[in-house]
N, CA, C and O atoms as CSV, one atom per row, in Angstrom:
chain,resi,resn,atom,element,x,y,z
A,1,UNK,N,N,-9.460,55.141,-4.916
A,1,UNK,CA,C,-8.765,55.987,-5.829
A,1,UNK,C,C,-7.464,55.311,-6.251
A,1,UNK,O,O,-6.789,54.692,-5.428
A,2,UNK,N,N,-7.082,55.436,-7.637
A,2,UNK,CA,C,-5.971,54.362,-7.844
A,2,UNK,C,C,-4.814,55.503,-8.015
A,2,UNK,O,O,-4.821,56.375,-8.884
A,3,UNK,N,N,-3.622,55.281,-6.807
A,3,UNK,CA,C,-2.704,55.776,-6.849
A,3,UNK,C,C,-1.825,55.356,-7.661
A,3,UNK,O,O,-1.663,54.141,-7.776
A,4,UNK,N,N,-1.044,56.277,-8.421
A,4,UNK,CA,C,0.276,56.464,-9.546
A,4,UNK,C,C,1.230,56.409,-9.006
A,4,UNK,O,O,1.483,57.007,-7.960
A,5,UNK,N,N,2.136,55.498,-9.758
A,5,UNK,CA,C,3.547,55.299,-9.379
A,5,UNK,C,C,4.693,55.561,-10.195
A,5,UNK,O,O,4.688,54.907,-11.238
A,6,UNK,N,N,5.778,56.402,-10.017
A,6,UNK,CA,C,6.738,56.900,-11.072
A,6,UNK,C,C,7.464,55.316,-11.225
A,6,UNK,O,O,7.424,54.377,-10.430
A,7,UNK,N,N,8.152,55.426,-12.604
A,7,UNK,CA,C,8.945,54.343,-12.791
A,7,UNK,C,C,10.299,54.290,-11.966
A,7,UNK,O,O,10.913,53.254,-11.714
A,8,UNK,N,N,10.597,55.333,-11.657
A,8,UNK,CA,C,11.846,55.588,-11.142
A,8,UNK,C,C,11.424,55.032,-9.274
A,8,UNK,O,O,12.358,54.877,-8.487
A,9,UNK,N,N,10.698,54.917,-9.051
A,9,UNK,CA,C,9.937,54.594,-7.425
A,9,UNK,C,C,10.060,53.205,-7.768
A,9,UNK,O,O,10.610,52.573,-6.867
A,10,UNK,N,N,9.733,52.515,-8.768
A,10,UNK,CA,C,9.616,50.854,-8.907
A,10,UNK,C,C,11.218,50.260,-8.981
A,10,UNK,O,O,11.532,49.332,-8.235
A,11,UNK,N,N,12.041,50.752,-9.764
A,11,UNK,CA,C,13.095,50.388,-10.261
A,11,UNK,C,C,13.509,50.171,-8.414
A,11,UNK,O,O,13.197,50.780,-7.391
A,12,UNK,N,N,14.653,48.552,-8.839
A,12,UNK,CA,C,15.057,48.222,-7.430
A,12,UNK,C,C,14.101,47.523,-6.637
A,12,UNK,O,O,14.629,46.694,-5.896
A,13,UNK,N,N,12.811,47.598,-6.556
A,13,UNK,CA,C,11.707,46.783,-5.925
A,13,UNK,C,C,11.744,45.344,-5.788
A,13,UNK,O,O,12.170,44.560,-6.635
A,14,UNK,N,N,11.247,45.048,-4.610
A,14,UNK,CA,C,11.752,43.517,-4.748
A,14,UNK,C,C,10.136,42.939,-5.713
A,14,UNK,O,O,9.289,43.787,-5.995
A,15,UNK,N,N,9.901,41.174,-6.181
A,15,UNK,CA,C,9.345,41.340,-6.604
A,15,UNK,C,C,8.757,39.626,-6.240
A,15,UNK,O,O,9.418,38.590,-6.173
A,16,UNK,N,N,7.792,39.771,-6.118
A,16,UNK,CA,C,7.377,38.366,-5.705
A,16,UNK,C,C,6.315,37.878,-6.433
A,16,UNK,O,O,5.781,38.629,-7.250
A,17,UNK,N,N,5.775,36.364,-6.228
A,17,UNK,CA,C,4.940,36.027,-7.277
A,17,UNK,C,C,3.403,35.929,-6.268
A,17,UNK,O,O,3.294,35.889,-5.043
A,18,UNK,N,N,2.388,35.911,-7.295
A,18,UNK,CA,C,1.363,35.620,-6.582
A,18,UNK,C,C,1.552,34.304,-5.621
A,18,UNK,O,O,0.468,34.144,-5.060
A,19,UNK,N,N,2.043,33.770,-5.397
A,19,UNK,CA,C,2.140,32.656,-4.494
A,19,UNK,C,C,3.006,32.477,-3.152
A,19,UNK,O,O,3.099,31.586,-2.308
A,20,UNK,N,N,3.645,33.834,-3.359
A,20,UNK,CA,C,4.366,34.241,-2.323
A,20,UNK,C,C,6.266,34.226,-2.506
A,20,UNK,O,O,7.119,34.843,-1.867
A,21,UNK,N,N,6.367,33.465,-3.397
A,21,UNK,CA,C,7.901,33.333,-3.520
A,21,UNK,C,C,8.438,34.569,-4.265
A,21,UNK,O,O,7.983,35.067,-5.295
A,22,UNK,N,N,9.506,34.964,-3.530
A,22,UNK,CA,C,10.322,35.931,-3.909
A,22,UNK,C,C,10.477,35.813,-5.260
A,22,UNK,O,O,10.401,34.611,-5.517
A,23,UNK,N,N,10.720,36.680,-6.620
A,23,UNK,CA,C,10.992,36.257,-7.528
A,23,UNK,C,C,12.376,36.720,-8.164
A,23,UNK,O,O,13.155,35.959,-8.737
A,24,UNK,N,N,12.583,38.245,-7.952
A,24,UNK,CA,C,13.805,38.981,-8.153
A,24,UNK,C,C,13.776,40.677,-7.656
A,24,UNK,O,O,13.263,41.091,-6.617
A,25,UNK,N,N,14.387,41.401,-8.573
A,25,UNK,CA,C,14.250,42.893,-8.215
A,25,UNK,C,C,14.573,43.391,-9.792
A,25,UNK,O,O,15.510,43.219,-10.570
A,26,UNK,N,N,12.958,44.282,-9.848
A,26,UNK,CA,C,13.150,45.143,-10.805
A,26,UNK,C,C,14.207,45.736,-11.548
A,26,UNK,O,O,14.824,46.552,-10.863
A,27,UNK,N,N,14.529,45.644,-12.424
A,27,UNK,CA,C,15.812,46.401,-13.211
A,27,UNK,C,C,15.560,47.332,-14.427
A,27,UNK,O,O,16.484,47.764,-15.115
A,28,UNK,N,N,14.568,47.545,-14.594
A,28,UNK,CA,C,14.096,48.446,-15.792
A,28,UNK,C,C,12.859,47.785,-16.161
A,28,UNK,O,O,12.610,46.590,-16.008
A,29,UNK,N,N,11.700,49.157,-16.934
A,29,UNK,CA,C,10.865,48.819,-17.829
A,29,UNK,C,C,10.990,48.979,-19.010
A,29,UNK,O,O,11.838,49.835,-19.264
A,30,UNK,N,N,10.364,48.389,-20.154
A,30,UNK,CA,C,10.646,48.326,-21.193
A,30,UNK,C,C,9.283,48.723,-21.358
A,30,UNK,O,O,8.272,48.134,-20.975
A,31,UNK,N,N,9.451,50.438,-22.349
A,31,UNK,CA,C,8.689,51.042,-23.072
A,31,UNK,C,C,8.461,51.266,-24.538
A,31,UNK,O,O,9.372,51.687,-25.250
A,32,UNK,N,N,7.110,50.959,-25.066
A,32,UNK,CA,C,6.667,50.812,-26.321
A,32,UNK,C,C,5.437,51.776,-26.619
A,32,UNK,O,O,4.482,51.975,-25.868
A,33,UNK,N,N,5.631,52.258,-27.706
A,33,UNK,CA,C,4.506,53.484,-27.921
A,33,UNK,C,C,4.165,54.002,-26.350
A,33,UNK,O,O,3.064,53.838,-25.824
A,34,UNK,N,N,5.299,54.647,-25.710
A,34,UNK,CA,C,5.212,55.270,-24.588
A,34,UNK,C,C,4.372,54.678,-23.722
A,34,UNK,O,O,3.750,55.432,-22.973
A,35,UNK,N,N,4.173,53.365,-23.621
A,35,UNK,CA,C,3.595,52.321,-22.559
A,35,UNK,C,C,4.266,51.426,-22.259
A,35,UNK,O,O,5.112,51.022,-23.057
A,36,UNK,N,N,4.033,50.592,-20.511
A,36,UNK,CA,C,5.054,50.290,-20.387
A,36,UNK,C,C,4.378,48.337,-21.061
A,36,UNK,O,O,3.297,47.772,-20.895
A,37,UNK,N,N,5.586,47.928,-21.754
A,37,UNK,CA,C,5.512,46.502,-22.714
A,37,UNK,C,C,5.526,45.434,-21.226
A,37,UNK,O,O,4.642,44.594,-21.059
A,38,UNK,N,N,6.520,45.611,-20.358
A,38,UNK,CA,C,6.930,44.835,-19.818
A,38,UNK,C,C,8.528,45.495,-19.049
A,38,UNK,O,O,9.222,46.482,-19.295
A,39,UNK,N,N,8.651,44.025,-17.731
A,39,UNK,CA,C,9.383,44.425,-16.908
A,39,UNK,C,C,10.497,43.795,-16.556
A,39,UNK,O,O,10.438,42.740,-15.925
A,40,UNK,N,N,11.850,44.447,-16.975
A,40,UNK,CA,C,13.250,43.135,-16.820
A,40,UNK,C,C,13.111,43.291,-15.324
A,40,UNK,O,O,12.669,44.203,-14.626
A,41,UNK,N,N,13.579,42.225,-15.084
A,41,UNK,CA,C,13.432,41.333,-13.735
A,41,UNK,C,C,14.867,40.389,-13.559
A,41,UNK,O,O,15.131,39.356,-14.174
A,42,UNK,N,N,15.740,41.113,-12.470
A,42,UNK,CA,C,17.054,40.700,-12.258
A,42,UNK,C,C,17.176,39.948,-11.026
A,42,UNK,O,O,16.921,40.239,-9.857
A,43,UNK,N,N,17.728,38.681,-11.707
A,43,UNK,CA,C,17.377,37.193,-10.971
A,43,UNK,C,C,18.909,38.083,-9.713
A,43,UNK,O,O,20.004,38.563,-10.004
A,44,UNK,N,N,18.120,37.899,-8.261
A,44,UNK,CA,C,19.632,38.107,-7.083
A,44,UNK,C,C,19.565,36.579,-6.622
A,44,UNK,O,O,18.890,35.607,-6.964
A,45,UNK,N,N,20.501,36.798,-5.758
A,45,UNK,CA,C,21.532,35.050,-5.469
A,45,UNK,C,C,19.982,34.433,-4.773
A,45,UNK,O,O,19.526,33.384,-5.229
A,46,UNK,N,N,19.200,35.223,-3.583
A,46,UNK,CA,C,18.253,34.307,-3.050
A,46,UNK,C,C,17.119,34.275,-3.473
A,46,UNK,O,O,16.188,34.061,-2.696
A,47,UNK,N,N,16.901,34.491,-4.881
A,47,UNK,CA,C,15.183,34.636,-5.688
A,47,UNK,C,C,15.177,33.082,-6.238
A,47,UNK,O,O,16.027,32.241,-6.530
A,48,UNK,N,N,13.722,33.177,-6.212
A,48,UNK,CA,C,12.929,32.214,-6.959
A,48,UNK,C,C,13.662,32.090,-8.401
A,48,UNK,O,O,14.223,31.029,-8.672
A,49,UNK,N,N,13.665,33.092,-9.270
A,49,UNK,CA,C,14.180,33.188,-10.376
A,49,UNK,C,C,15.608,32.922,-10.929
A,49,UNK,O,O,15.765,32.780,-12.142
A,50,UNK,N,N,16.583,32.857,-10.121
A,50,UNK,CA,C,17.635,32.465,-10.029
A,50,UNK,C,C,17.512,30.848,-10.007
A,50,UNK,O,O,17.349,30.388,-11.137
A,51,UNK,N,N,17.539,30.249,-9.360
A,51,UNK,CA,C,16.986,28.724,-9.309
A,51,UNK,C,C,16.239,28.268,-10.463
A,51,UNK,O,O,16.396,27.130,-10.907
A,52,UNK,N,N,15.299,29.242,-11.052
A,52,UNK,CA,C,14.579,28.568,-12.237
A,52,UNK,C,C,15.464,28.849,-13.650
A,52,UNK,O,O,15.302,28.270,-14.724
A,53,UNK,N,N,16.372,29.825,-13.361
A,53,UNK,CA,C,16.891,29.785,-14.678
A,53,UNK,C,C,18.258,29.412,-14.916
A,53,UNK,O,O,18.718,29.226,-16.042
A,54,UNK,N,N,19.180,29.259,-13.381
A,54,UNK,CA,C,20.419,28.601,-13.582
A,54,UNK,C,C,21.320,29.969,-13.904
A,54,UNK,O,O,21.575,30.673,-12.927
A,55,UNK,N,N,21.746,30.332,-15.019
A,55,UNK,CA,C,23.143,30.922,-15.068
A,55,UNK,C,C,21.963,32.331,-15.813
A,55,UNK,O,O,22.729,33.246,-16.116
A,56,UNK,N,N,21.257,32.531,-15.982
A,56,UNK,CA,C,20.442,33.954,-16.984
A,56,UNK,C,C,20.533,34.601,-15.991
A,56,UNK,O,O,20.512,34.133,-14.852
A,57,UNK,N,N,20.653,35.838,-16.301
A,57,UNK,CA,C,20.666,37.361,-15.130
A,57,UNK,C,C,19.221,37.720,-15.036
A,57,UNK,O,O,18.996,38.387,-14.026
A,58,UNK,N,N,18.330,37.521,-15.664
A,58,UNK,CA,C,17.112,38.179,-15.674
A,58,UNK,C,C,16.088,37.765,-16.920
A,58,UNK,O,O,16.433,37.198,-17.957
A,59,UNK,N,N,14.984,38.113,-16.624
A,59,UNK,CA,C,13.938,37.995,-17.516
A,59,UNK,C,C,13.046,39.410,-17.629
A,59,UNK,O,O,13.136,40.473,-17.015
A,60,UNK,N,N,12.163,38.961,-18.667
A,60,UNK,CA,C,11.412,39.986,-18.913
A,60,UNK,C,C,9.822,39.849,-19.040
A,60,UNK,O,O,9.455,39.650,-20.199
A,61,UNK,N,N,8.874,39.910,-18.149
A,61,UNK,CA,C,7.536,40.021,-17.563
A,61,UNK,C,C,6.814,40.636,-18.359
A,61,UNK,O,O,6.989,41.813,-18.042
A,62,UNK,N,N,6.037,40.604,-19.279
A,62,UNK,CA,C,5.012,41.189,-19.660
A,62,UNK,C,C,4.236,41.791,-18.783
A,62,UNK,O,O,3.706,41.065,-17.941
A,63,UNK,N,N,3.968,43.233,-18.743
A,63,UNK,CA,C,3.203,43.935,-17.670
A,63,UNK,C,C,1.535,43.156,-17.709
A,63,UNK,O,O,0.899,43.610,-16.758
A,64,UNK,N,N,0.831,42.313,-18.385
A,64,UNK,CA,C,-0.062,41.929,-18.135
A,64,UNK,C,C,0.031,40.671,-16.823
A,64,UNK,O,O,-0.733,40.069,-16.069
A,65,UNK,N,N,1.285,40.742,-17.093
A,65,UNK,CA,C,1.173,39.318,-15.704
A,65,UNK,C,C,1.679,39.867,-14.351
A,65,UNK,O,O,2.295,39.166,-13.548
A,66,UNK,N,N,1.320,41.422,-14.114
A,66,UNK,CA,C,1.514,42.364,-13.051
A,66,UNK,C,C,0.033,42.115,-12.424
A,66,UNK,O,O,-1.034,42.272,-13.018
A,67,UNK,N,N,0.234,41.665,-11.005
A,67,UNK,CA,C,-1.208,42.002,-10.488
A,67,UNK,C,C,-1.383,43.078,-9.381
A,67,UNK,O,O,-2.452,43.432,-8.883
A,68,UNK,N,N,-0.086,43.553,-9.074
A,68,UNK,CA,C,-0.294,44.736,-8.101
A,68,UNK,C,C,1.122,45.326,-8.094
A,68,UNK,O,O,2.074,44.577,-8.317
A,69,UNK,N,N,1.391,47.186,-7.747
A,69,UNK,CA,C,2.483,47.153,-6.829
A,69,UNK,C,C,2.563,48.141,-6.303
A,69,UNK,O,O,2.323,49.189,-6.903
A,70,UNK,N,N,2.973,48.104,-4.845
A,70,UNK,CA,C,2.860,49.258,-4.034
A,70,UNK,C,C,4.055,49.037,-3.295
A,70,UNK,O,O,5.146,49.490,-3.643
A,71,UNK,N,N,3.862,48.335,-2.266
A,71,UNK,CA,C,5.577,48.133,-1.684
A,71,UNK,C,C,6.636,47.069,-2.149
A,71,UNK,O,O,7.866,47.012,-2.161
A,72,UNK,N,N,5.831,46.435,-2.441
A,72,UNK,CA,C,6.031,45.267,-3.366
A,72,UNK,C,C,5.735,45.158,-4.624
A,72,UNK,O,O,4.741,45.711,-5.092
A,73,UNK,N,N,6.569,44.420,-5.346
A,73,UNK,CA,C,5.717,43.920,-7.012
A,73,UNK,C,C,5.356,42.820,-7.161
A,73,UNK,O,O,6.332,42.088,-7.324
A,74,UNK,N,N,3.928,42.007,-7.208
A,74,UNK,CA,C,3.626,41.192,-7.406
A,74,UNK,C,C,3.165,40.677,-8.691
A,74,UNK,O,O,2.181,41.112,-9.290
A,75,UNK,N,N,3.930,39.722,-9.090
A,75,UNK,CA,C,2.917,39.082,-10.602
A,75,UNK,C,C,2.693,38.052,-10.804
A,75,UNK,O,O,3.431,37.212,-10.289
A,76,UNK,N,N,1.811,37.706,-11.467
A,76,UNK,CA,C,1.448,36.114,-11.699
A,76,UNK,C,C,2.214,34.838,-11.597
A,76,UNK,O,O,3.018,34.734,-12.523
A,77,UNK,N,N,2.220,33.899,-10.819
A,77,UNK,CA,C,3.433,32.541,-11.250
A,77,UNK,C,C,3.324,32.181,-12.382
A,77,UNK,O,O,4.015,31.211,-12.693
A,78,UNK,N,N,2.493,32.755,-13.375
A,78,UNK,CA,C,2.510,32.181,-14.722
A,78,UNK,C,C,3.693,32.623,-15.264
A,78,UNK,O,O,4.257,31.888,-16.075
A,79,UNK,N,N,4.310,33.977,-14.893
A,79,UNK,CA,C,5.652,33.832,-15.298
A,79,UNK,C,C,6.746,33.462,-14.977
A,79,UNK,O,O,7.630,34.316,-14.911
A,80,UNK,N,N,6.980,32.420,-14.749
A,80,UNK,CA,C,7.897,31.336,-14.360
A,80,UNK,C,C,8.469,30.724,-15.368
A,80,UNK,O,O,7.758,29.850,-15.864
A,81,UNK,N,N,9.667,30.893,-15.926
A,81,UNK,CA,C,9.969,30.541,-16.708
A,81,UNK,C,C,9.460,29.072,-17.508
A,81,UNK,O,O,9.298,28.198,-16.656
A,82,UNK,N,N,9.250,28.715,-18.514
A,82,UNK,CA,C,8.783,27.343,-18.710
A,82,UNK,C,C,10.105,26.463,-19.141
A,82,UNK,O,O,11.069,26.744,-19.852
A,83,UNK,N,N,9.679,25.075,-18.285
A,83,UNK,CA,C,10.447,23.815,-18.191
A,83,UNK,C,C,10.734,24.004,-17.443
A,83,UNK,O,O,11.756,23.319,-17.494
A,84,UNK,N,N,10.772,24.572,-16.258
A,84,UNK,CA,C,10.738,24.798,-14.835
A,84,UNK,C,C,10.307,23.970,-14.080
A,84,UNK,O,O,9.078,24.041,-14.121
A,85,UNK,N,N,10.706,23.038,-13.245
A,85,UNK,CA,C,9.678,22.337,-12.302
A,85,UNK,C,C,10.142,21.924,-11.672
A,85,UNK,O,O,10.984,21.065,-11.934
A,86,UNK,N,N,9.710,22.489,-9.939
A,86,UNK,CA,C,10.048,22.602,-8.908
A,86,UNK,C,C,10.307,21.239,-8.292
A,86,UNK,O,O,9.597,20.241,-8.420
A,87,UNK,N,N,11.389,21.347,-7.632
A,87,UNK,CA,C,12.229,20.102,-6.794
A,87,UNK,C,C,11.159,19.595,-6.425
A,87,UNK,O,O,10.394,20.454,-5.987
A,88,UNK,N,N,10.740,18.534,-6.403
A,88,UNK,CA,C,10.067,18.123,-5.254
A,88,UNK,C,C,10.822,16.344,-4.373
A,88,UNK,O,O,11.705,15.730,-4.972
A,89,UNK,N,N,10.534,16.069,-3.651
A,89,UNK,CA,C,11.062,15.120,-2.941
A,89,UNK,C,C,10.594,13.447,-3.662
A,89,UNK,O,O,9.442,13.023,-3.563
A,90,UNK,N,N,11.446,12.853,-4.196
A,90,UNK,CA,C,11.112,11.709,-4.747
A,90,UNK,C,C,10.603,10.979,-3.936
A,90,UNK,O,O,10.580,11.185,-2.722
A,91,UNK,N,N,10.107,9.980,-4.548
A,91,UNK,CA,C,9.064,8.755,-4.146
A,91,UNK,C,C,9.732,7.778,-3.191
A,91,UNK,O,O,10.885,7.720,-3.617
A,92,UNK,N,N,9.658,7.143,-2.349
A,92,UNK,CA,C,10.698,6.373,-1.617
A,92,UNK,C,C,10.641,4.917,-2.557
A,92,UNK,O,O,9.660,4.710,-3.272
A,93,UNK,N,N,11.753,3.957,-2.488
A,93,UNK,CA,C,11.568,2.802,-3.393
A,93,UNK,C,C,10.591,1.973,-3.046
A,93,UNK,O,O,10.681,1.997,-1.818
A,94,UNK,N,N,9.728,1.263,-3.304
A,94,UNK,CA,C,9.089,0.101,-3.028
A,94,UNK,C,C,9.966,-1.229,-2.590
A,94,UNK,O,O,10.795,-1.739,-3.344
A,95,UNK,N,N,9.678,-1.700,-1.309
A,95,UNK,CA,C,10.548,-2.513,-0.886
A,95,UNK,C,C,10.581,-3.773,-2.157
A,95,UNK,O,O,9.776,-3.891,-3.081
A,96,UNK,N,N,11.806,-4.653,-1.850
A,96,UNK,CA,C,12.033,-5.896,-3.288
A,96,UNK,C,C,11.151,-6.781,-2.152
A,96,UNK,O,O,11.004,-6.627,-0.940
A,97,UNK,N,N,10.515,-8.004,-3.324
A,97,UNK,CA,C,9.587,-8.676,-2.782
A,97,UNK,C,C,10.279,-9.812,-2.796
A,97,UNK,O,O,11.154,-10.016,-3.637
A,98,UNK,N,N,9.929,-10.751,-1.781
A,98,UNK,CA,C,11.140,-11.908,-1.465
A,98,UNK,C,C,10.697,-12.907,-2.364
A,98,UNK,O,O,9.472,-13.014,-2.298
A,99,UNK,N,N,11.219,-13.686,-3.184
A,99,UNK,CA,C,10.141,-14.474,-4.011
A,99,UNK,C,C,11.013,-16.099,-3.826
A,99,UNK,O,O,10.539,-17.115,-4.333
């Protein structure tokens, strides 16, 4: 049975991505022809989303890239901001060859 959730119950929710990383906390939905369009999403100091966007307070989620929420809000990593790309640890140098 698919249980209903007031908007006012979501607002404040933390919100993570399908992949597990924290992403932010709910700050409002944005309603269109009395449905909800999508979800601002307020980057806090230790989210995923903060890091991907630098100095922006928040973004805004298209409710199609929602894949669940009950205690949590989970949505797709597809919304990750784009040009985004995660630290990863550089290559070590190739030693110089003695010639």
């Amino acid at each position: 049975m698919l249980k209903l959730k007031k908007i006012s119950e979501v607002l404040n929710m933390k919100v993570y991505t399908d992949g597990g990383d924290y992403f932010g906390d709910i700050e409002e939905a944005e309603l269109v022809d009395n449905r909800i369009y999508g979800w601002k999403i307020r980057a806090t100091r230790d989210s995923f989303l903060s890091r991907a966007i630098g100095g922006a307070k928040g973004v805004i989620v298209p409710h199609n890239l929602v894949r669940a929420i009950g205690d949590i809000f989970i949505i797709s990593k597809t919304a990750i901001p784009t040009g985004y790309e995660e630290k990863t640890e550089e290559e070590p140098l190739a030693p110089i060859s003695e010639q």
